[in-house]
N, C-alpha and C positions, 0 to 999 in steps of 0.2 A: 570480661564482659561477654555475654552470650551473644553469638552471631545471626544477625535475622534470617527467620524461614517461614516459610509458606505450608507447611503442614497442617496448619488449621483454616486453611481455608483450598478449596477447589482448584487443583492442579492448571496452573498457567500455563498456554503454549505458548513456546518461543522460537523464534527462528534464529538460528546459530551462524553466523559468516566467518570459517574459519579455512584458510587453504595450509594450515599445517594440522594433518590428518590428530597427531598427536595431540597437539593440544586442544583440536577439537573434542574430542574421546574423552582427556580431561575435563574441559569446562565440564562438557554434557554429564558427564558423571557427576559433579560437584554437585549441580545445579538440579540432577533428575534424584538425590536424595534427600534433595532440601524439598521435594512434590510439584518441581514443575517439569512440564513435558515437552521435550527439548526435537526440535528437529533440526538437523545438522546438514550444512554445506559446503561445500570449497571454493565458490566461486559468485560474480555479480552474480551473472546471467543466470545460476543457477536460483539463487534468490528470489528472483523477479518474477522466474517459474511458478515458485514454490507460493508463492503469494496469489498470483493469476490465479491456482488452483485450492485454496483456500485463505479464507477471509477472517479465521475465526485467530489470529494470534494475537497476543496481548503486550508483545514485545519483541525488538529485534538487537542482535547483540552482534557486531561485524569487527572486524579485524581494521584497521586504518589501511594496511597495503592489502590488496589482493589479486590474482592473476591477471584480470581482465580490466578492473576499475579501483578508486578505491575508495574508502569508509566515506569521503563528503559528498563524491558526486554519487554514489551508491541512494545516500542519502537524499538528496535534491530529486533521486529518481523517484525513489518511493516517498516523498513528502506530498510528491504532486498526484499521486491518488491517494493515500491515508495519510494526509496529515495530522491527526490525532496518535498516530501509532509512535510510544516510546522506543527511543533509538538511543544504544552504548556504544561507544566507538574504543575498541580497546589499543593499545599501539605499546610496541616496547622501546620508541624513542622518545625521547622530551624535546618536542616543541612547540614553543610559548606561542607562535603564531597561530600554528592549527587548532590547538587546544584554547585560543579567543575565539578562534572563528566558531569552531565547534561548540561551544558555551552559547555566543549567540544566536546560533541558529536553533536552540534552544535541546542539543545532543550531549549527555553524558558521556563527558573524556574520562576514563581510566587507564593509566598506565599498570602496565606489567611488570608489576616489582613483586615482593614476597607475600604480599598481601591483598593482592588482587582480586583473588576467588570472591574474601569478606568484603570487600568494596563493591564488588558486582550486587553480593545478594545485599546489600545495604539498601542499593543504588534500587534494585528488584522490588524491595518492600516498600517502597513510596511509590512504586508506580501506582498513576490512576486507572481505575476500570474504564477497561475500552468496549465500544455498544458496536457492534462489527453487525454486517450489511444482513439483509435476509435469506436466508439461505436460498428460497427459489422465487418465485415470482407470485406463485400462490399463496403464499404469508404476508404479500402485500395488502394494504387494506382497500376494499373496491372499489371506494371512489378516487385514491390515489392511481389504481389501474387504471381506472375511468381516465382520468385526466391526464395521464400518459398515452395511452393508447390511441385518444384522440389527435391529436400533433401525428402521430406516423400512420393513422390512418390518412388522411388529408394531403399526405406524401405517398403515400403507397396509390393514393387514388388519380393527383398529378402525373408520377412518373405515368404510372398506368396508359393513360390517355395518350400522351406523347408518344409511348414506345407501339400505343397502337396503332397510330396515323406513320409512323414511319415503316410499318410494318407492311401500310395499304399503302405505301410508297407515295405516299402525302407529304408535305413540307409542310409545315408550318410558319404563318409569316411571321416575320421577326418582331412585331409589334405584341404579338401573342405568347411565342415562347419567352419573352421578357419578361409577360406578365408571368408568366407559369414561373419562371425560375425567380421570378420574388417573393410566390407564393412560397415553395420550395424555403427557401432562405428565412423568409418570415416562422414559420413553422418549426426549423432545425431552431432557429435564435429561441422560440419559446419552449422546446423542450430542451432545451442545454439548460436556462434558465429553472426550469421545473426541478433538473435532478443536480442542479447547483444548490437549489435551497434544501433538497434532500441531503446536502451532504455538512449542511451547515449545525 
């Protein structure tokens, strides 16, 4: 049986979580001649980096132990800003616990047996296409700027006022900065809201 690859179609990036340098080298190599384009690390923290600084991968492949964290709470970290981004969790022990957990929280468990490479790019080829964020602010569309912008102006114009009467060494009574900081809160509540249905 011929093993799945990505050659005919548009080179995947992947993010690689691997702290044995060797087998990292390996995968990446397997997988950068199957046409996907592999970036390699050895650590959480490193990941988490690597992600902060671009948005555009299409899949993440991590080791179960690694120096600093490991493959589920790795997981749970990056689920809570991309939770559409597919996640392999590879391990070279059998256990039935982690690999339910990992099933349900909906992470492809692969063990490291002889056959693992072709289990990965199997696993590769079902992945779904992921629509990754806009690269800057000005590929947003106007009125979505629009109605962002407005929420932190209205904050930027609150704090504003307050930082200025403290400045003419004003106090402000408490009846007033109450109001101010419910504005504040009302405004943060509607732009978290705005870019929650953005991510929906």
């Amino acid at each position: 049986m011929d093993k799945p690859t990505n050659t005919n179609n548009p080179p995947i990036k992947l993010l690689l979580i691997e702290d044995d340098s060797f087998m990292r080298e390996m995968i990446a190599f397997t997988l950068e001649t199957e046409n996907y384009e592999v970036t390699g690390v050895g650590s959480g923290i490193e990941a988490l980096q690597k992600l902060h600084n671009c948005n555009k991968y299409g899949g993440i492949i991590s080791d179960m132990y690694l120096p600093d964290t490991d493959g589920l709470t790795l997981f749970e970290q990056i689920h809570t800003t991309y939770p559409d981004l597919p996640y392999l969790i590879l391990t070279s022990e059998t256990d039935e616990i982690i690999a339910r957990k990992a099933t349900s929280l909906g992470i492809t468990y692969i063990l490291k047996d002889e056959n693992f490479a072709e289990t990965v790019l199997a696993a590769l080829a079902n992945l779904p296409p992921i629509e990754t964020a806009p690269a800057s602010l000005a590929q947003m569309p106007a009125k979505l700027f629009h109605d962002l912008n407005q929420p932190l102006n209205s904050i930027k114009m609150i704090a504003g006022g307050i930082l200025f009467l403290l400045k003419q060494g004003e106090k402000l009574p408490d009846e007033e900065l109450s109001d101010c900081m419910e504005k504040i809160s009302f405004q943060t509540d509607l732009l978290a809201s705005m870019l929650k249905k953005m991510r929906m």
